[in-house]
MDTraj code that builds the backbone (N, CA, C; nanometers):
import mdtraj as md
import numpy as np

residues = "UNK UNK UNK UNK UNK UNK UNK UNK UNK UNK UNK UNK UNK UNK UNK UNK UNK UNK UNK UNK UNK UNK UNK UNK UNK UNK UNK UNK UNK UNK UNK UNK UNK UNK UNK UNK UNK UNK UNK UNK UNK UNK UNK UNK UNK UNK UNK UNK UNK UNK UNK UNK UNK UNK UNK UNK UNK UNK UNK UNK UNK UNK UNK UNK UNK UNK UNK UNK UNK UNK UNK UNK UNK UNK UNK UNK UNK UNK UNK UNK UNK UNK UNK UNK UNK UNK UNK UNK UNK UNK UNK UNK UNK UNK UNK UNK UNK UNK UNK UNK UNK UNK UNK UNK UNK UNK UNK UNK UNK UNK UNK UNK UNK UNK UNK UNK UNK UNK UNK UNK UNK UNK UNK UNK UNK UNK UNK UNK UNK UNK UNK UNK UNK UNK UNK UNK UNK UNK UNK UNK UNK UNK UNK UNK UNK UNK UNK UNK UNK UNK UNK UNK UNK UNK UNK UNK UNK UNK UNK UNK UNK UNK UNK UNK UNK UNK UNK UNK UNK UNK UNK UNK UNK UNK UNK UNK UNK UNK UNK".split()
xyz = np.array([
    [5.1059, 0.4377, 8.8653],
    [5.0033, 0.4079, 8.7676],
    [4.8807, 0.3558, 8.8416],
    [4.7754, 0.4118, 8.8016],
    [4.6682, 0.3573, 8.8803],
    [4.6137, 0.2414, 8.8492],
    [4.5340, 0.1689, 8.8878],
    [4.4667, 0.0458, 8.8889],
    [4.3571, 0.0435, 8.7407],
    [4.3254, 0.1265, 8.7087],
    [4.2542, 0.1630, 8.5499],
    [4.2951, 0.1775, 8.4742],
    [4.4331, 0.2302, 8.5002],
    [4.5197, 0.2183, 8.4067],
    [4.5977, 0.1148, 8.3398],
    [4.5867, 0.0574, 8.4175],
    [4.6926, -0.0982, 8.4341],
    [4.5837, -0.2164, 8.3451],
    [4.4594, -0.1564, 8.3906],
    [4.3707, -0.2750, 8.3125],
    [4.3641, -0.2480, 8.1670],
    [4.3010, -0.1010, 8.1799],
    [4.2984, -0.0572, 8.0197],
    [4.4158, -0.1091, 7.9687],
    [4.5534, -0.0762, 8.0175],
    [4.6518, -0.1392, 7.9025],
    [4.6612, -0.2834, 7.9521],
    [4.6322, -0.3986, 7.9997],
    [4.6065, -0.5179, 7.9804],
    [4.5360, -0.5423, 7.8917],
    [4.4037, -0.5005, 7.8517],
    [4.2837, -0.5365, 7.7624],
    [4.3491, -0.4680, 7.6256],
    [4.4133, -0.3345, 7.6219],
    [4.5086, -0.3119, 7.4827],
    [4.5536, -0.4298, 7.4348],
    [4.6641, -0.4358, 7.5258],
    [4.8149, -0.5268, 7.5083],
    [4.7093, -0.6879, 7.4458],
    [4.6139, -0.7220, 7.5338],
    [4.5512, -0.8189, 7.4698],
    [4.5009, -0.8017, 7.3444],
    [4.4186, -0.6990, 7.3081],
    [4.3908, -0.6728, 7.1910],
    [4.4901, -0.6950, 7.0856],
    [4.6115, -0.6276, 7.0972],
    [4.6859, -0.5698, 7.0173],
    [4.7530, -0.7000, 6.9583],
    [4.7840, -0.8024, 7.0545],
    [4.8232, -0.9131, 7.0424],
    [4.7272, -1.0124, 6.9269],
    [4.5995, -0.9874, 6.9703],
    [4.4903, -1.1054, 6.8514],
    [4.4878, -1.0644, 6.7835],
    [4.5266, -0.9241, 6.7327],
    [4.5348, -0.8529, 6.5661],
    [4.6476, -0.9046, 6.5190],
    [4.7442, -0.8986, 6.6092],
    [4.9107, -0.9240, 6.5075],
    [4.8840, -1.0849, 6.5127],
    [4.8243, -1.1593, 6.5598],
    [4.8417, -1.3027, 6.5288],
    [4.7001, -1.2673, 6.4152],
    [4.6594, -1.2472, 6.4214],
    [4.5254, -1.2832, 6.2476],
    [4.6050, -1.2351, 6.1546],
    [4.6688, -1.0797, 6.2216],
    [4.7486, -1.0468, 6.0454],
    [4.8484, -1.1338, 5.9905],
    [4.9338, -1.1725, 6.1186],
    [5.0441, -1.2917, 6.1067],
    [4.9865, -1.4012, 6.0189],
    [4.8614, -1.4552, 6.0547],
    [4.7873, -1.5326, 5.9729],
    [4.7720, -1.5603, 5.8709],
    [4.7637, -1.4123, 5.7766],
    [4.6770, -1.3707, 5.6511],
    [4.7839, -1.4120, 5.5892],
    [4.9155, -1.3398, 5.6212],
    [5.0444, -1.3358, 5.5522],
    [5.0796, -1.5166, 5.5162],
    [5.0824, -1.6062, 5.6123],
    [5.1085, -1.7592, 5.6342],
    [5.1112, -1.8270, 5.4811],
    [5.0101, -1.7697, 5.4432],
    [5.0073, -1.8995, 5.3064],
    [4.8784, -1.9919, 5.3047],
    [4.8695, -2.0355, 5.2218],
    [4.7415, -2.1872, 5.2279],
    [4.7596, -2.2571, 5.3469],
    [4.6715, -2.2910, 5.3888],
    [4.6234, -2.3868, 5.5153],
    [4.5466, -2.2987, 5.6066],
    [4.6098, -2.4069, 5.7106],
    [4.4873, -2.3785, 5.8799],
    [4.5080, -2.2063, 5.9095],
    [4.6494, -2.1546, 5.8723],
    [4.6690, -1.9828, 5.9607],
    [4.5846, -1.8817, 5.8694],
    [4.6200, -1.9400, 5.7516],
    [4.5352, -1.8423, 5.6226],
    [4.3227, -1.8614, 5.6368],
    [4.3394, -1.9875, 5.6507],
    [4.1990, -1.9850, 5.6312],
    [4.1177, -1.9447, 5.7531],
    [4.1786, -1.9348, 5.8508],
    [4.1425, -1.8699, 5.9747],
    [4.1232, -1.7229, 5.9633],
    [4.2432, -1.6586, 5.9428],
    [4.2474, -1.5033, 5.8599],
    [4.1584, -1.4575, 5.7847],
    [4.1352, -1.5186, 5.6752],
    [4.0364, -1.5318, 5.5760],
    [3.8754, -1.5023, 5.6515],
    [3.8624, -1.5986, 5.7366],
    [3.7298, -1.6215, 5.7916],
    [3.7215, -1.5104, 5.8809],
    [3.8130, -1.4821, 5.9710],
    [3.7829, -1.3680, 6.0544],
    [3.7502, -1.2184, 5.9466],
    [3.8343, -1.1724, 5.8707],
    [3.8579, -1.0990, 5.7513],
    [3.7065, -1.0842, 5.6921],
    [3.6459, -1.2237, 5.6886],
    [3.5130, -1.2345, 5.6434],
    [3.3978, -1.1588, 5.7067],
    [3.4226, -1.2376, 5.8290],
    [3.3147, -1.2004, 5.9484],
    [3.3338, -1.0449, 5.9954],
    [3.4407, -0.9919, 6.0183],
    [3.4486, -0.8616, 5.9594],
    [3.3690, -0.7541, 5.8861],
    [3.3907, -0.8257, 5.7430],
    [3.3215, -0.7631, 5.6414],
    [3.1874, -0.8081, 5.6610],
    [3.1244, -0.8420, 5.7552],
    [2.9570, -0.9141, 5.7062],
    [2.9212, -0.8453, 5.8290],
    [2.9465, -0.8317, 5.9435],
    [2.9105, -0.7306, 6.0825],
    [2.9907, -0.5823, 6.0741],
    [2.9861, -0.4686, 5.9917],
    [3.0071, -0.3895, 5.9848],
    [2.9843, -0.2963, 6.1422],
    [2.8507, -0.3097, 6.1586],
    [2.7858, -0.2529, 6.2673],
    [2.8899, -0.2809, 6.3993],
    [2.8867, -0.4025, 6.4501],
    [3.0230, -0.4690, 6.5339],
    [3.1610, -0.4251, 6.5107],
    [3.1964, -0.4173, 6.4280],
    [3.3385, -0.3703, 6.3412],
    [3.3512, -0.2506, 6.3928],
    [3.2687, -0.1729, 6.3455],
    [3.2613, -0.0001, 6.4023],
    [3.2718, -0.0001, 6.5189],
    [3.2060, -0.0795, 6.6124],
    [3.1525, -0.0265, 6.7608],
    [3.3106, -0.1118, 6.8136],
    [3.3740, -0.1804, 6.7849],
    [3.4660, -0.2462, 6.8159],
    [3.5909, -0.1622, 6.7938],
    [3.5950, -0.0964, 6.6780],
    [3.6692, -0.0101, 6.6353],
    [3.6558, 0.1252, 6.7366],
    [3.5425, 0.1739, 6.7478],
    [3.5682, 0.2854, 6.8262],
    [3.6208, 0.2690, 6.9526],
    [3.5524, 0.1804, 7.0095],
    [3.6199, 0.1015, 7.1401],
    [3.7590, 0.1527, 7.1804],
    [3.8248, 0.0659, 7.0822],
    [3.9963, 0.0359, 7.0552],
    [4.0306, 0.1945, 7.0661],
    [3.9962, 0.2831, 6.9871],
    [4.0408, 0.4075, 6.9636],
    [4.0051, 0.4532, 7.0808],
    [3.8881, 0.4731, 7.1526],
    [3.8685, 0.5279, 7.2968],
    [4.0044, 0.4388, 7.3815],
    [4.0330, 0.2849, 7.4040],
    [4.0857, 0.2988, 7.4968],
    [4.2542, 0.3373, 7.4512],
    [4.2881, 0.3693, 7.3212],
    [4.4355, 0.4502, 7.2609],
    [4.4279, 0.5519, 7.3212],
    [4.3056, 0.6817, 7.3231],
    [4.3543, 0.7786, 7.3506],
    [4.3490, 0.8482, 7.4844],
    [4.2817, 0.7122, 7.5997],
    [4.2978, 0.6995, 7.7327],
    [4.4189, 0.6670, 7.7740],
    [4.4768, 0.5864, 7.6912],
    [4.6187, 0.5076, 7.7075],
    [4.7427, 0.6640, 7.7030],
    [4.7145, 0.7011, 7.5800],
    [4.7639, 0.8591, 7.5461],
    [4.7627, 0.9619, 7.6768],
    [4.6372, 0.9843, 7.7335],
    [4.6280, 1.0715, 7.7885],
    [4.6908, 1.0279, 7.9591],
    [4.7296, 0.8985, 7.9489],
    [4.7376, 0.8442, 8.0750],
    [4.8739, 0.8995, 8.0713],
    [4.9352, 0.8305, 7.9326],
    [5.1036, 0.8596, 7.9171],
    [5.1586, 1.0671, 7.9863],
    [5.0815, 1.1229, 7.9287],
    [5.0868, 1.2761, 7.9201],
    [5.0666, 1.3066, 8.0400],
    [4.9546, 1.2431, 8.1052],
    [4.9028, 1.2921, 8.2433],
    [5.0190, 1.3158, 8.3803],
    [5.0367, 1.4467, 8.4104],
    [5.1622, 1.4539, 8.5224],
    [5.1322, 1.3929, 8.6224],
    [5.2252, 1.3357, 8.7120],
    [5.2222, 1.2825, 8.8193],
    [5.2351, 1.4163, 8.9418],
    [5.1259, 1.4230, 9.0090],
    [5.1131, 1.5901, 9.0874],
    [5.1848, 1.5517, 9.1759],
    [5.3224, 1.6412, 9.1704],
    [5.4155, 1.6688, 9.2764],
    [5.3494, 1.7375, 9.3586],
    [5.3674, 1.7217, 9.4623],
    [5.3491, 1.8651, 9.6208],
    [5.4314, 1.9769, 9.5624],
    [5.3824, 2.0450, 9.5679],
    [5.4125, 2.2078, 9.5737],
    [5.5226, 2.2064, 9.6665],
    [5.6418, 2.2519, 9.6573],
    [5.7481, 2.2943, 9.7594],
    [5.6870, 2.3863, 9.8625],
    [5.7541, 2.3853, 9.9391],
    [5.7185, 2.5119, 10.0576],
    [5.7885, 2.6025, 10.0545],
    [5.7816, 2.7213, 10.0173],
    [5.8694, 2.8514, 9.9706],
    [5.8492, 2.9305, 10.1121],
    [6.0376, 2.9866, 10.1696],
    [6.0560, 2.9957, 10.2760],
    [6.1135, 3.1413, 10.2062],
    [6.0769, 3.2594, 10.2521],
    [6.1049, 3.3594, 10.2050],
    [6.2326, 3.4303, 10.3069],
    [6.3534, 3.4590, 10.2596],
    [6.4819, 3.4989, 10.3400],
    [6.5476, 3.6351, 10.2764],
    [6.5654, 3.6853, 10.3319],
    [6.6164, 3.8599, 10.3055],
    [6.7476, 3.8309, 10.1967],
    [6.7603, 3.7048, 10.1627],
    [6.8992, 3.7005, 10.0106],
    [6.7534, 3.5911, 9.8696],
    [6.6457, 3.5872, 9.9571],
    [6.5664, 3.5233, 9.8339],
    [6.4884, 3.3717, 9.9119],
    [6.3711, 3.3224, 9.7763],
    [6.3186, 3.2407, 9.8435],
    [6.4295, 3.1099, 9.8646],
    [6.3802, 3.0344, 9.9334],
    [6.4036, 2.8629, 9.9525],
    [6.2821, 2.7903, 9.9432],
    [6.3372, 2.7124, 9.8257],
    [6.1750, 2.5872, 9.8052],
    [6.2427, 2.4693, 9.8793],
    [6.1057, 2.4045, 9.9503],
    [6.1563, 2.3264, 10.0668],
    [6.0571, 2.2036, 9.9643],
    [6.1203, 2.0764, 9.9314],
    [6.0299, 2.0012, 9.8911],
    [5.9775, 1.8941, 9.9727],
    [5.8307, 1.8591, 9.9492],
    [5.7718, 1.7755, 10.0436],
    [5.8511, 1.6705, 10.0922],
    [5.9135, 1.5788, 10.0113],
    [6.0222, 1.4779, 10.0490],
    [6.0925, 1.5305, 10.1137],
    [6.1929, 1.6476, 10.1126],
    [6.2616, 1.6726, 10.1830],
    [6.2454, 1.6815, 10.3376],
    [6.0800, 1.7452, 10.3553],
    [6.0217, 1.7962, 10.4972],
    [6.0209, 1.6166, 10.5140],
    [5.9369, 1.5449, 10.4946],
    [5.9212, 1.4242, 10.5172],
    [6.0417, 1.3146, 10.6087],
    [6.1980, 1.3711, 10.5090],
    [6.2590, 1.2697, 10.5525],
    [6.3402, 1.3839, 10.6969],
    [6.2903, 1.5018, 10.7131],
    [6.2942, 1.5771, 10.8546],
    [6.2627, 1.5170, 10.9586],
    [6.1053, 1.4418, 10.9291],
    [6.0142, 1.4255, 10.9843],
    [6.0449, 1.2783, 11.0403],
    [6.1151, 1.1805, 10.9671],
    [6.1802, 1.0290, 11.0043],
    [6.2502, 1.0527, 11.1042],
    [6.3731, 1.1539, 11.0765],
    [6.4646, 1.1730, 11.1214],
    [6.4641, 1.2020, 11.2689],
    [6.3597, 1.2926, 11.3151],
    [6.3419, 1.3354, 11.4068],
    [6.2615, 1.2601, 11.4765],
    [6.1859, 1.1391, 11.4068],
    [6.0878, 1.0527, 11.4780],
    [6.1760, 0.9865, 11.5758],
    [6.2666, 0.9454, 11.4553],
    [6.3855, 0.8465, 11.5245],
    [6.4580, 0.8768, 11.6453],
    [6.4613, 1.0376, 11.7143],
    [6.5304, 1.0683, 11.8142],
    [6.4274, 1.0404, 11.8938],
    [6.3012, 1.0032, 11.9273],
    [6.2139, 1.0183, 11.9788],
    [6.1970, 0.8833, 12.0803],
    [6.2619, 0.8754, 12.2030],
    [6.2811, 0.7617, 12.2968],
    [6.1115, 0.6906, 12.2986],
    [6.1221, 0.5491, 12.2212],
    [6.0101, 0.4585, 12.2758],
    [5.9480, 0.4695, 12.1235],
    [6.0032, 0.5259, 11.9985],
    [5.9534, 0.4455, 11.8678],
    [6.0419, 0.4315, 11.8089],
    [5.9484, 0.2728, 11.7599],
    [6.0966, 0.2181, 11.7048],
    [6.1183, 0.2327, 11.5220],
    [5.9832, 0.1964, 11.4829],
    [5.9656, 0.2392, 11.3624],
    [5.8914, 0.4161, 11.2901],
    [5.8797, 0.4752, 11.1820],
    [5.8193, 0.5512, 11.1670],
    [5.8090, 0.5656, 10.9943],
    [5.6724, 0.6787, 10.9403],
    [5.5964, 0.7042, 10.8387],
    [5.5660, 0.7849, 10.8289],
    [5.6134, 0.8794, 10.7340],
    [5.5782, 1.0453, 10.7744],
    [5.4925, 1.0832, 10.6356],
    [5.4119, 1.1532, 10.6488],
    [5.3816, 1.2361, 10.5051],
    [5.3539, 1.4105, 10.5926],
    [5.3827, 1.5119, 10.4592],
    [5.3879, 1.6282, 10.5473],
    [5.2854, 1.7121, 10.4362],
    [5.2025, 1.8033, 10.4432],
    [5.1353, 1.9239, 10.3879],
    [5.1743, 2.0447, 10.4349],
    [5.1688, 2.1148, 10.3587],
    [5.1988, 2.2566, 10.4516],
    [5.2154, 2.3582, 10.3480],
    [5.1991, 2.4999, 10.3447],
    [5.2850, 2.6140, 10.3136],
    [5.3675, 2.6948, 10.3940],
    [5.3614, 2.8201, 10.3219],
    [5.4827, 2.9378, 10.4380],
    [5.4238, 2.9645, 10.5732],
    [5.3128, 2.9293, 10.5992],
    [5.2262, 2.9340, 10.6860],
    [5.2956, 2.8539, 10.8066],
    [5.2665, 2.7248, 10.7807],
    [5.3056, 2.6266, 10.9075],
    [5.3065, 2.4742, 10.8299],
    [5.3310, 2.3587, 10.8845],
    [5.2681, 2.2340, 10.8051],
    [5.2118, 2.2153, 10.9093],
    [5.1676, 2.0374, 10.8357],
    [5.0856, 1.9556, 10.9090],
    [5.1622, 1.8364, 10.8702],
    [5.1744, 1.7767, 10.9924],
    [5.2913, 1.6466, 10.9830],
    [5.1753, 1.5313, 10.9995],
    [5.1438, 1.3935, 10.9493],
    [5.1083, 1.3113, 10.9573],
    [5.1812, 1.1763, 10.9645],
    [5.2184, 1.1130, 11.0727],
    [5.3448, 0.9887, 11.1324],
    [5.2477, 0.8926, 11.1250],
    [5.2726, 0.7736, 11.1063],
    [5.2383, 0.6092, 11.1588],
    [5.3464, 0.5242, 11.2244],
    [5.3666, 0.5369, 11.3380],
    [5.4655, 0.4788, 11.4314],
    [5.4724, 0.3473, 11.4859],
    [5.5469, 0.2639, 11.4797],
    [5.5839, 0.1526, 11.5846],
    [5.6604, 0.1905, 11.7245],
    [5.5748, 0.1465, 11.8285],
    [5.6549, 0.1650, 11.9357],
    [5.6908, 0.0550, 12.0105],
    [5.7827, 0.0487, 12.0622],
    [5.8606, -0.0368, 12.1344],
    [5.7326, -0.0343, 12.2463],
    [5.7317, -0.2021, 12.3486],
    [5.6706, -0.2508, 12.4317],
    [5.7024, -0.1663, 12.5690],
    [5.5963, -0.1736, 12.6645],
    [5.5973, -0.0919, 12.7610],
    [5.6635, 0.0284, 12.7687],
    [5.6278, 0.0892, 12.6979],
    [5.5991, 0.2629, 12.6831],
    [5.4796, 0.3276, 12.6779],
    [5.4829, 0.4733, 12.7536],
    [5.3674, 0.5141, 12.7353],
    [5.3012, 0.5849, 12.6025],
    [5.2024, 0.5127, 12.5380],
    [5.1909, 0.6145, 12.4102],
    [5.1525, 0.7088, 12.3970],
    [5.0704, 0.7999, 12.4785],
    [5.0348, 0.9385, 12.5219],
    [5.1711, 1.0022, 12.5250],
    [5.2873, 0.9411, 12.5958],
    [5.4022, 1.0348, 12.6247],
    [5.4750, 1.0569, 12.4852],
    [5.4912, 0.9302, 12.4424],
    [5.5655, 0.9096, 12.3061],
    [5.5137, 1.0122, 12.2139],
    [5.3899, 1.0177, 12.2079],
    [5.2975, 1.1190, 12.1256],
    [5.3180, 1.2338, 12.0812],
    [5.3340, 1.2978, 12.3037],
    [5.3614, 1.4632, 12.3034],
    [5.5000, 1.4579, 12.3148],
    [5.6293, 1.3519, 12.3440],
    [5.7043, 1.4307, 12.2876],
    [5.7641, 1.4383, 12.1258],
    [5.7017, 1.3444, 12.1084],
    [5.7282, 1.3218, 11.8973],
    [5.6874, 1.4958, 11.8524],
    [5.5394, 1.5123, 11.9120],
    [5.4646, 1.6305, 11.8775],
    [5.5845, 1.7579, 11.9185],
    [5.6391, 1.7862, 12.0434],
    [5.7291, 1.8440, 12.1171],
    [5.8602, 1.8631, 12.0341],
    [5.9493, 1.7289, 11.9941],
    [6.0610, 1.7196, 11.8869],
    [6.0405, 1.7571, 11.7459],
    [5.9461, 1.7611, 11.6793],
    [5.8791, 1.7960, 11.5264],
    [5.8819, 1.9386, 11.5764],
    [5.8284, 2.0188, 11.6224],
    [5.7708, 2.1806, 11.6471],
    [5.9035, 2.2393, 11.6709],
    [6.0209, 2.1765, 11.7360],
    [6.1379, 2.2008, 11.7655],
    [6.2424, 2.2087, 11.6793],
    [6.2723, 2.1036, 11.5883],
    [6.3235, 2.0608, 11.4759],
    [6.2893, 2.1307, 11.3303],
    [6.1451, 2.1451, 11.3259],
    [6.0946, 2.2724, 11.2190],
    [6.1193, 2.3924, 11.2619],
    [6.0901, 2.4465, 11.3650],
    [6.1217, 2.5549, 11.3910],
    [6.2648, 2.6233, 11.3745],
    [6.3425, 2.5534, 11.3950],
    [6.5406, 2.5450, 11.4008],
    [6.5782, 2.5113, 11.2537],
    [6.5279, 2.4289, 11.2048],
    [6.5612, 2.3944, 11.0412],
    [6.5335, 2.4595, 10.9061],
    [6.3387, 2.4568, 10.9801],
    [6.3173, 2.5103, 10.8721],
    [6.2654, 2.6654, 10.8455],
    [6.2149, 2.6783, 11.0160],
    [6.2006, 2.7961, 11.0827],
    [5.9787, 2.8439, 11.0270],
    [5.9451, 2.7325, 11.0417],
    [5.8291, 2.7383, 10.9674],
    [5.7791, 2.6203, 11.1099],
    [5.6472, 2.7413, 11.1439],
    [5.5923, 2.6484, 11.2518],
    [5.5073, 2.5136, 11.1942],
    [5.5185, 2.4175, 11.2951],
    [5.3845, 2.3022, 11.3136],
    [5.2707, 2.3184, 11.3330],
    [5.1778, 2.3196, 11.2859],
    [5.0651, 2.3419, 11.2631],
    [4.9852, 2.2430, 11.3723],
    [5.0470, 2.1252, 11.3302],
    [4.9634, 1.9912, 11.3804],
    [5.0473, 1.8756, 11.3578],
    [5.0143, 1.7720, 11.4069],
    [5.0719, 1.6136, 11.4264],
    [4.9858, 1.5490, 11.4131],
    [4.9827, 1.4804, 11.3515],
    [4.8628, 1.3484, 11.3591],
    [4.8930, 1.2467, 11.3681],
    [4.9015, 1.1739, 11.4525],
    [4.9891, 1.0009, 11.4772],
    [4.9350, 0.9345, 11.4680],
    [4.9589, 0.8041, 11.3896],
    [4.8835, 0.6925, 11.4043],
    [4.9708, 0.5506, 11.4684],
    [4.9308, 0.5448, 11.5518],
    [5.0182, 0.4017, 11.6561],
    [4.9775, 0.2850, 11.5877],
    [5.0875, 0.2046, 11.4499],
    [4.9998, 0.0902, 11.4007],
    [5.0652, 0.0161, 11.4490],
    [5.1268, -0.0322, 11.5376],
    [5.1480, -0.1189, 11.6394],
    [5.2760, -0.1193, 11.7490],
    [5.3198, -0.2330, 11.8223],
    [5.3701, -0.2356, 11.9565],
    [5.4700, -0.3404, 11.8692],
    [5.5974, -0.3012, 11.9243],
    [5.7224, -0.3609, 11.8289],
    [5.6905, -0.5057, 11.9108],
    [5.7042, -0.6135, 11.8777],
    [5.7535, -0.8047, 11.9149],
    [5.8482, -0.7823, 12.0269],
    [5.9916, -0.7374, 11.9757],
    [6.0775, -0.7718, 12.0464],
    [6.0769, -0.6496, 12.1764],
    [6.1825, -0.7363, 12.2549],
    [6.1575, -0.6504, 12.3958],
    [6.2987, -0.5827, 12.4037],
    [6.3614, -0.5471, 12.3254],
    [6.5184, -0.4518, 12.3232],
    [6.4270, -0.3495, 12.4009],
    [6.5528, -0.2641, 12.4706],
    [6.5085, -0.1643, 12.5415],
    [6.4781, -0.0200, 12.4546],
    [6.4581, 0.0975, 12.4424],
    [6.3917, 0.2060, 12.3594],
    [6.5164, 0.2731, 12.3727],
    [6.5675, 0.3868, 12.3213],
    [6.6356, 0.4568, 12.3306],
    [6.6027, 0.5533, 12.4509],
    [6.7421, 0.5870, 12.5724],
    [6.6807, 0.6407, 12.6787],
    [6.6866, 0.8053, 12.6309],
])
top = md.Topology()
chain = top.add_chain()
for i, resn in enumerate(residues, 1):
    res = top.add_residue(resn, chain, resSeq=i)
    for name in ("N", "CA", "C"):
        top.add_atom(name, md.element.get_by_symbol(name[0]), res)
traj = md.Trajectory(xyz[None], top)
C-alpha cells in the first residue's frame, strides 16, 4: 500500500469516526450528546455551500479508497522459456531466489539482495551484497557475475544479460569467507 494511500484512509477512518459519534449523539436523548448533535445538525443546515464542498470531498476520497481497493498489485511478467513439449513460465521470485542462492556459493559474500528483469531474451540481475572483511571486491564481483551466467545458463538456459552489484557494506565480524 502506498504512502497516499495510507493517509487518504487515515483522514477517512477519521472522518468516518466524527460522523458516527454526532449520529451516536442525535440518538442520546436530552442533554450535553443531543444538544451538541442538534447544533452541529444546525450549522449544517445554515452553511450549505461548506456542506456540499465537504460532501464532495468525502465522496472523492471513497472512490479513491475504491479504486485503491481494485487497483492490481503489478506482478512481473514471468519469463516464458519456450521447450519442444511447450512453454515454461519462470516467475520473477523464482529467478530471484536463483539469484540468492547462487550469491551464496560465491566465496567472500556473506550477505545478499537480488531483484531480477528479464525476458526470453536474457535477464538482468541486480544484487546488494555484504562482503566479508579482507576480500577483494573487484574479484567477488566477477566471480558472482561468472556464477549467475553459469547457473542461468544450466537452470534456466536463458543468458545474463548483465549484473549490477551494489557493495552496501564490509561484514563486522572477521569469520573466515567460504574457501
Amino acid at each position: 500500500m502506498k504512502a497516499l494511500d495510507r493517509i487518504v484512509l487515515v483522514v477517512a477512518a477519521a472522518s468516518i469516526v466524527m460522523l458516527s459519534a454526532v449520529v451516536l449523539a442525535s440518538v442520546a436523548g436530552p442533554g450535553f450528546p443531543n444538544g451538541f448533535a442538534l447544533d452541529f445538525f444546525g450549522a449544517v443546515s445554515e452553511h450549505k455551500l461548506v456542506t456540499a464542498a465537504v460532501a464532495a470531498l468525502m465522496l472523492l476520497v471513497v472512490l479513491y479508497l475504491v479504486s485503491a481497493v481494485l487497483r492490481s498489485e503489478d506482478e512481473p511478467t514471468p519469463i516464458v522459456v519456450n521447450t519442444a513439449l511447450g512453454d515454461v513460465r519462470i516467475s520473477m521470485s523464482a529467478i530471484e531466489a536463483i539469484v540468492r542462492r547462487a550469491a551464496r556459493q560465491v566465496s567472500g559474500i556473506r550477505e545478499v539482495d537480488a531483484e531480477a528483469t528479464g525476458d526470453a531474451e536474457g535477464l538482468s540481475v541486480f544484487t546488494k551484497i555484504q562482503v566479508y572483511p579482507d576480500v577483494s571486491i573487484p574479484e567477488v564481483c566477477e566471480r558472482l557475475e561468472n556464477e549467475l551466467s553459469a547457473v542461468f545458463t544450466a537452470m534456466v538456459g536463458l543468458p545474463v544479460k548483465s549484473v549490477h552489484t551494489v557493495v552496501r557494506g564490509v561484514a563486522h565480524e572477521r569469520s573466515k569467507p567460504r574457501a
